[in-house]
N, C-alpha and C positions, 0 to 999 in steps of 0.2 A: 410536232409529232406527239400522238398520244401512246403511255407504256400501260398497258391493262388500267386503262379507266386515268391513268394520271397523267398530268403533264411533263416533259422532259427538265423544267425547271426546278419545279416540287422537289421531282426524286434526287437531282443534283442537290439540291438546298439541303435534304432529308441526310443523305450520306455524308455532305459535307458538316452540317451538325453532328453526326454522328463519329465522326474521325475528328473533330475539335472535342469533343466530351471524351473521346479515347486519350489522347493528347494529356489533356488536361489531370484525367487519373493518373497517366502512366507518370506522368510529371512529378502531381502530389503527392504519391503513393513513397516514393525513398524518404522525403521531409518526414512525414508523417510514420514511417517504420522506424526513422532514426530518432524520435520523437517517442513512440510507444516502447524503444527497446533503454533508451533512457530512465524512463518514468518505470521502467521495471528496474533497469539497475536503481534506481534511488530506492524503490520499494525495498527492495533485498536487501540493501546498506541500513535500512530502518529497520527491518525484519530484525536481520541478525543481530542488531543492537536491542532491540527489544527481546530475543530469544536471551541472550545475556543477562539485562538487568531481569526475566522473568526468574533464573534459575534457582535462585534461594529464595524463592519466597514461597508460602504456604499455599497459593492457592493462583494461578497466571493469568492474567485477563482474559477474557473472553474473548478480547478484540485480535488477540493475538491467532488465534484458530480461525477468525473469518478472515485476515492477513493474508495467512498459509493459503487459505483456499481460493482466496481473489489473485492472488497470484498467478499458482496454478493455472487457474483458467485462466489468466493474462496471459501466460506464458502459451499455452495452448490454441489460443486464434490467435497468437505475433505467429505461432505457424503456420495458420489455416490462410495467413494472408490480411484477417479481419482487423484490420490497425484502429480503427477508431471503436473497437467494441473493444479489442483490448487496453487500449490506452484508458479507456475508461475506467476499466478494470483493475486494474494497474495504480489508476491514480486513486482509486478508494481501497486499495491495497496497501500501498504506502500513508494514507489518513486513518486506518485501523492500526496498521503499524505502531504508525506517531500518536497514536490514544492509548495502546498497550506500553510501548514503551511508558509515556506520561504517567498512567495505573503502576506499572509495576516499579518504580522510583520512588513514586508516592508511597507506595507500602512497602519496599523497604526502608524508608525513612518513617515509617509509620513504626515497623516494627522497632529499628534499631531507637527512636524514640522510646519504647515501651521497655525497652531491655534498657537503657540508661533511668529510665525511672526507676525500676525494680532496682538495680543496682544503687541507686540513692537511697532508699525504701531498706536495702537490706543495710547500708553505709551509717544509714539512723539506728536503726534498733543494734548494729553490732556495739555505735557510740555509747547509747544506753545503757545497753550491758555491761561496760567497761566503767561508765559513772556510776553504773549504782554498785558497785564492788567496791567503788573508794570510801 
């Protein structure tokens, strides 16, 4: 039998690839959300460790603000559904994270380095003062 120009084999083959590819998302799609909603929690666990060590320092990574913002939008298509644009997301979220956090450790060990210098710096010249009055 032909169905408008096709064979009755085709179209069966055609719909049956079609409801094995349905199948197959609908399968992937929980793995793959339980997966993107993870790699957000890790993000956020990074985030907010890097919001902490940014707070006393003088000036906060930069990587921390593109962090926030890949988030964000993670967060925003694990809504829409869109799991592998947000896991994407998500996961360069959490690698700005772990570079801000890194940065901002760095500099305050940078800082409290400079402030124990100074404090040496000032430990000398106070010694000095006190020898040359003997």
């Amino acid at each position: 039998m032909v169905y408008l120009g096709y064979d009755r084999s085709r179209v069966l083959f055609s719909l049956f690839m079609l409801t094995f590819l349905i199948l197959i998302q609908v399968s992937c799609s929980p793995k793959l959300r339980i997966d993107t909603e993870n790699m957000i929690t890790k993000a956020e666990t990074t985030l907010l460790e890097a919001r902490k060590n940014s707070k006393n320092i003088q000036e906060p990574p930069p990587e921390l603000m593109e962090a926030e913002d890949g988030l964000y939008e993670a967060k925003n298509l694990l809504i829409k559904g869109e799991y592998e644009q947000a896991y994407f997301l998500a996961e360069k979220a959490w690698a700005d994270a772990t570079l801000a956090n890194a940065k901002a450790q760095s500099e305050k060990e940078k800082e409290s380095t400079q402030e124990m210098l100074t404090d040496i710096e000032e430990s000398k010249k106070h010694l000095e003062e006190v020898q040359s009055k003997e």
